[in-house]
C-alpha positions as CSV (number, residue, x, y, z in Angstrom):
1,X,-12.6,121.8,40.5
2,X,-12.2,125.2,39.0
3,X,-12.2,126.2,35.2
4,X,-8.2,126.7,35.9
5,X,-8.1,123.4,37.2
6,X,-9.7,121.7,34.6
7,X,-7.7,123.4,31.6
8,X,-5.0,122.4,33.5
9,X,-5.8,118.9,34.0
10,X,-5.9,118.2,30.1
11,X,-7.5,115.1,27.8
12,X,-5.3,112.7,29.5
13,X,-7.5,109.6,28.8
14,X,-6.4,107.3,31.5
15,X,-9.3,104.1,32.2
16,X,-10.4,102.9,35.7
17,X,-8.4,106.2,37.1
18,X,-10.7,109.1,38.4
19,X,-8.8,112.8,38.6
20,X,-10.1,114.2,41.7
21,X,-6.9,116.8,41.8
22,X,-5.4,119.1,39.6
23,X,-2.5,121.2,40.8
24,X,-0.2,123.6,39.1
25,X,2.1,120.9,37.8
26,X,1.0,117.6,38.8
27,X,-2.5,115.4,38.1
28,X,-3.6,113.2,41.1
29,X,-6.1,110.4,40.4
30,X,-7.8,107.5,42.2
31,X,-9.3,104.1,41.4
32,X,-12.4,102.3,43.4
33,X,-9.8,99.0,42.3
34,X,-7.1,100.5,44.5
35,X,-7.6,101.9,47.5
36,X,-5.3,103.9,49.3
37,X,-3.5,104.1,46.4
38,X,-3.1,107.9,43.8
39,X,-1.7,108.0,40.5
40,X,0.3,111.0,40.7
41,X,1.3,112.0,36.9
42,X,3.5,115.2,36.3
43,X,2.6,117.6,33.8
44,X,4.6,119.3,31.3
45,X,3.1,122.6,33.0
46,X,5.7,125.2,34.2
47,X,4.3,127.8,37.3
48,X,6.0,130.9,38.7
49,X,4.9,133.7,40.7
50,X,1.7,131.5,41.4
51,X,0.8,131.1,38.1
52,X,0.5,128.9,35.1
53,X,2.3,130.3,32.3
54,X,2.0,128.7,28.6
55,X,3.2,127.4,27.3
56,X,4.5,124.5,29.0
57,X,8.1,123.0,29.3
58,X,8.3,119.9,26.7
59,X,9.3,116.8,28.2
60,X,9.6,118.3,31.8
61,X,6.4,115.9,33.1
62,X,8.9,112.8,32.0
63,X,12.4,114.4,32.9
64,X,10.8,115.1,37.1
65,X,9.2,111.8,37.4
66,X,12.0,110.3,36.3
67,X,14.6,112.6,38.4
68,X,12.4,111.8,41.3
69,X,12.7,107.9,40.6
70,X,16.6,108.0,40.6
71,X,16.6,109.7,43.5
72,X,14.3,107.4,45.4
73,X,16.2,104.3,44.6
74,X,19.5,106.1,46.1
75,X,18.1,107.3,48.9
76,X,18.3,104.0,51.5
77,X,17.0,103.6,54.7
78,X,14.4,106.6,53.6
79,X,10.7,105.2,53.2
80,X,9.1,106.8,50.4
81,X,5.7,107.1,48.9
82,X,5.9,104.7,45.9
83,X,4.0,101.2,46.1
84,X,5.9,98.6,47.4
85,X,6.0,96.8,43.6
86,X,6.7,99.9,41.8
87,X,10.0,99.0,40.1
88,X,9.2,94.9,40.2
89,X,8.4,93.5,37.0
90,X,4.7,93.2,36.1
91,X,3.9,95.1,39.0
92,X,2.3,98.2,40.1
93,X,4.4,100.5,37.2
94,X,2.0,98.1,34.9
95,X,-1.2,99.4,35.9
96,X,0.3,103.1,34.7
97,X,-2.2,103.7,31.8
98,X,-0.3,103.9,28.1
99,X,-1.5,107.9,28.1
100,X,1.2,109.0,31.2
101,X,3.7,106.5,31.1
102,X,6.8,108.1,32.0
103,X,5.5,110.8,33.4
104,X,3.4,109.1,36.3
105,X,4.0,107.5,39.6
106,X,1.7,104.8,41.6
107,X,1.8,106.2,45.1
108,X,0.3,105.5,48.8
109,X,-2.0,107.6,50.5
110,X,-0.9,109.9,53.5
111,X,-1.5,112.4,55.9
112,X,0.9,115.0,54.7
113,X,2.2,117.4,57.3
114,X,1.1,120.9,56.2
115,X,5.1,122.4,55.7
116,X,7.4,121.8,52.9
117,X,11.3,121.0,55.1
118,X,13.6,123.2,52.9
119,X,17.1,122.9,53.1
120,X,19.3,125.2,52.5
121,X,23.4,124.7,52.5
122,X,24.2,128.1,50.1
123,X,22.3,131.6,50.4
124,X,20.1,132.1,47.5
125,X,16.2,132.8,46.8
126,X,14.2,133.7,49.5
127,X,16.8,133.1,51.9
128,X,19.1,135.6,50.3
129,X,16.0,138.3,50.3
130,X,15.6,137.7,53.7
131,X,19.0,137.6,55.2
132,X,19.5,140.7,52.9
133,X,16.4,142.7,55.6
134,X,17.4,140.8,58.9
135,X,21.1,138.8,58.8
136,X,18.9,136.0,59.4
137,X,16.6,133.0,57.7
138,X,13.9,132.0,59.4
139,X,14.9,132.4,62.4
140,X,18.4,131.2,62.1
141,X,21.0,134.0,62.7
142,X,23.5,134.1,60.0
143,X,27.5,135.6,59.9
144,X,27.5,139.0,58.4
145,X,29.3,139.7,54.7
146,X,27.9,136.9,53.3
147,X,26.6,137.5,49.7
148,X,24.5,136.1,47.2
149,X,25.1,132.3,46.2
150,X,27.9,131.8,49.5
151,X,28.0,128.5,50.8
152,X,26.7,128.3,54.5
153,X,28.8,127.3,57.4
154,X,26.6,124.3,57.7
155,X,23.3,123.4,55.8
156,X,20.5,124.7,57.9
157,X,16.6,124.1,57.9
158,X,14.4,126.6,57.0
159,X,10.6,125.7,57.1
160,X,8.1,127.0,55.5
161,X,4.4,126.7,55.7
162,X,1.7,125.5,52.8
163,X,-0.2,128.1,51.9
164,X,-3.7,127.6,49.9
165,X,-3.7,126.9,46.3
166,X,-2.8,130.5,44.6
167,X,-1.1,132.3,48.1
168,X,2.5,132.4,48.7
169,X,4.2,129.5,51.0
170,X,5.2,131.4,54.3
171,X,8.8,130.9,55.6
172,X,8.3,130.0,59.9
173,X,10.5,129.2,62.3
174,X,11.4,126.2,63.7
175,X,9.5,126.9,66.8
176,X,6.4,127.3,64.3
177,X,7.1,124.5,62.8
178,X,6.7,122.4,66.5
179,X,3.3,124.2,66.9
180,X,2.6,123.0,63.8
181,X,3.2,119.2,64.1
182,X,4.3,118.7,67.5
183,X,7.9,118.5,69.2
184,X,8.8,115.0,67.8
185,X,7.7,115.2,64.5
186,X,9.3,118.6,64.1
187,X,12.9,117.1,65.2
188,X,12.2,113.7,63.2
189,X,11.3,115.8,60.1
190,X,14.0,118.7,60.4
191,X,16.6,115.6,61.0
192,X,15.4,113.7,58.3
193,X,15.8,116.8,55.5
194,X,18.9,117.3,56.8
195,X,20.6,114.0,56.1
196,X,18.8,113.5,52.8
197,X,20.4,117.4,51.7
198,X,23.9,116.3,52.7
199,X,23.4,112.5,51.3
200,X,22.3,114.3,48.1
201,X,24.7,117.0,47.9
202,X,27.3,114.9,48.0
203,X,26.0,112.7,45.0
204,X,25.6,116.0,43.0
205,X,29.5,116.7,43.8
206,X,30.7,113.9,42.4
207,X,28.9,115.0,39.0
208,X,30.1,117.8,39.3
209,X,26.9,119.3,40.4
210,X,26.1,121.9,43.9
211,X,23.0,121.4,45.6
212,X,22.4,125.2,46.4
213,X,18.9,124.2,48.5
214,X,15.9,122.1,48.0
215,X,12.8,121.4,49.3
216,X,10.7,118.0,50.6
217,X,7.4,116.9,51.7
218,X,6.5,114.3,54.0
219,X,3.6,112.8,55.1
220,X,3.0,109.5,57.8
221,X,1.5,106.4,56.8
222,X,-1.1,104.2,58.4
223,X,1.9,103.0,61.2
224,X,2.9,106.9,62.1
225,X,5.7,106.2,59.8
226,X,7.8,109.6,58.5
227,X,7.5,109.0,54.6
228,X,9.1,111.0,51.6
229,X,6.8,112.0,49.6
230,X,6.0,114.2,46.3
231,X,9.0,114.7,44.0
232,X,12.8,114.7,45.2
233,X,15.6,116.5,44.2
234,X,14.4,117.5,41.2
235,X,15.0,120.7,39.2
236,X,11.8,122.2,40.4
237,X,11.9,121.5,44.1
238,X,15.9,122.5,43.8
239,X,18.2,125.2,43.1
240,X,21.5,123.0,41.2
241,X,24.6,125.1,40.0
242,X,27.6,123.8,37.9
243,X,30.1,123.5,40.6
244,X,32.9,125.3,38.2
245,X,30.7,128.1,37.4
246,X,29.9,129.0,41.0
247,X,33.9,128.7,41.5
248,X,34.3,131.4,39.2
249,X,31.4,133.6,40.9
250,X,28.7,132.5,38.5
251,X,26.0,131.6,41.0
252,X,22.9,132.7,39.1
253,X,22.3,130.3,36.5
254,X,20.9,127.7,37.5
255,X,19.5,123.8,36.2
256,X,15.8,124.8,36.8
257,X,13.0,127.3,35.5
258,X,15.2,130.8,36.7
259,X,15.1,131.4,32.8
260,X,11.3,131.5,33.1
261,X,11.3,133.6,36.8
262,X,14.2,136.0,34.9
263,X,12.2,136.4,31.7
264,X,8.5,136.9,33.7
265,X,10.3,139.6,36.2
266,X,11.7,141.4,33.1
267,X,8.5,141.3,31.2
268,X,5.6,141.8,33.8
269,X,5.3,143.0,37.1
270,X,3.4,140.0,39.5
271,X,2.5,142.5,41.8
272,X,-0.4,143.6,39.1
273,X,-1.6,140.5,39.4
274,X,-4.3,139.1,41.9
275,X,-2.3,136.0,42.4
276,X,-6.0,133.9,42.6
277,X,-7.0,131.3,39.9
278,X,-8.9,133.6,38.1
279,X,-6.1,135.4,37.3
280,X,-4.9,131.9,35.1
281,X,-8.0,132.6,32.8
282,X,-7.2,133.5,28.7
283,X,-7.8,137.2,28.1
284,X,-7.1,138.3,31.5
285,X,-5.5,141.7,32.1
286,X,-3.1,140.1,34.9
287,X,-2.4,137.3,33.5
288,X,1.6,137.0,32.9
289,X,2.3,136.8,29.2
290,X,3.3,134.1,26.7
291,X,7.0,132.7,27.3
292,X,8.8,133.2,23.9
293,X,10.0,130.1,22.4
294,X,13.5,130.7,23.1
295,X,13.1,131.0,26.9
296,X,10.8,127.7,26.4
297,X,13.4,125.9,24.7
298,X,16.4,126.6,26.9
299,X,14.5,125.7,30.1
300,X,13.7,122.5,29.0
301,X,17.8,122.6,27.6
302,X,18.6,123.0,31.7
303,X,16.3,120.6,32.5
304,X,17.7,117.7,30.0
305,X,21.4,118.5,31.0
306,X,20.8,118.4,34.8
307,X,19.0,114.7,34.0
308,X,22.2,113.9,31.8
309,X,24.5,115.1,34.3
310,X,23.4,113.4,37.2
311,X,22.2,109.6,36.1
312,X,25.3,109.0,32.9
């Protein structure tokens, strides 16, 4: 593990569990006592740009797992990553050590497929960059005059491909996407995405809520099985808007870390920046700087009332 990684991952003091990853946000650990099995805990770290930024987002690590949680017990008929005893009294939820309760979930092993299935049913984000250049998102001609934050004729998958710890995820095309995984896993996985978006999106309008876009990972198990994995639907894999904003044209603000992206792109220019680990070091010239209290605070203010909005 890198110096980064290891600032990142913390004291967390969690017995019998071995960390053996530390990403951006999350903490992944493993015990000899159960195998096939990771502790996935979410920190209260906050990345944009590729980077780490401090300081972190109070509370977020708690307010994704348990997004991610709701989600996963609405979400029927779609085999997900958690333990089969995860929500059954004195089971697998009890062997979360006391230090990331709340934050943490007990997950199986699999063989993730190496592309994130985003979903995308208005234009925003990279999408609206893109269609801005070509009329088009990965691939996918779209109708001229659209602009920023307009709903879609039809929700529409947009791939894109993992890229290394520190790199920028690359948007592909669906044909990619098949060179990637193969024909049938390409169709299963772009079919799958699809239904969980509109299943979801139509939750969020009931509360109120638009699901702009959002992203999901899968992996199979041991049986081949397609399984959800990761987080779901939460405010950093997803772009929500208040439904009567966006009716009166106020598409920008969203229920995610856009503060933090805003702020960052105001403040310091990424393209300074090597974009590697290193770059996450203290003192470094190209490191971004410290988010202001303020911008802290009302992130983790968009984060509580997305939370609020969708589970009262």
């Amino acid at each position: 593990m890198t110096a980064a990684g290891e600032r990142r991952a913390g004291d967390v003091k969690t017995a019998g569990w071995e960390l053996f990853y530390s990403g951006k946000v999350r903490d992944l650990y493993r015990s000899a006592a159960r195998p096939g099995e990771v502790l996935m805990v979410a920190s209260d770290r906050v990345s944009a740009f590729d980077h780490v930024l401090e300081p972190g987002i109070p509370g977020k690590g708690e307010l994704l797992t348990r997004l991610s949680l709701w989600w996963f017990d609405r979400l029927d008929g779609v085999p997900n990553h958690l333990v089969s005893d995860h929500d059954v009294a004195g089971g697998a939820a009890s062997l979360i050590p006391d230090a990331v309760a709340g934050r943490a979930m007990l997950v199986r092993t699999l063989e993730m497929f190496p592309i994130e299935c985003v979903v995308r049913g208005y234009l925003a984000g990279s999408a609206w960059a893109e269609y801005q250049a070509s009329g088009s998102v990965c691939g996918i001609a779209l109708p001229a005059g659209l602009s920023f934050g307009d709903r879609l004729p039809h929700p529409v998958f947009t791939p894109a491909f993992k890229a290394p710890m520190g790199e920028h995820d690359e948007n592909i095309t669906f044909e990619r996407t098949v060179e990637l995984v193969g024909a049938d896993a390409a169709e299963a996985l772009r079919a799958l995405s699809l239904d969980i978006y509109s299943r979801a999106a139509a939750i969020a309008e009931q509360r109120g809520l638009i699901l702009a876009d959002t992203k999901f990972e899968f992996g199979a198990d041991a049986d081949g099985a397609i399984t959800l994995a990761d987080e779901v639907l939460t405010s950093d894999s997803s772009r929500y808007w208040d439904a009567a904003a966006w009716a009166r044209g106020e598409r920008r603000d969203s229920f995610d870390k856009q503060v933090v992206r805003d702020w960052l792109s105001a403040n310091w220019d990424p393209s300074a920046s090597s974009g590697s680990e290193s770059s996450d070091a203290p003192g470094d010239s190209d490191a971004p700087p410290r988010l202001p209290d303020d911008v802290v605070a009302l992130t983790a203010a968009r984060y509580r009332e997305l939370i609020e909005r969708l589970t009262a």
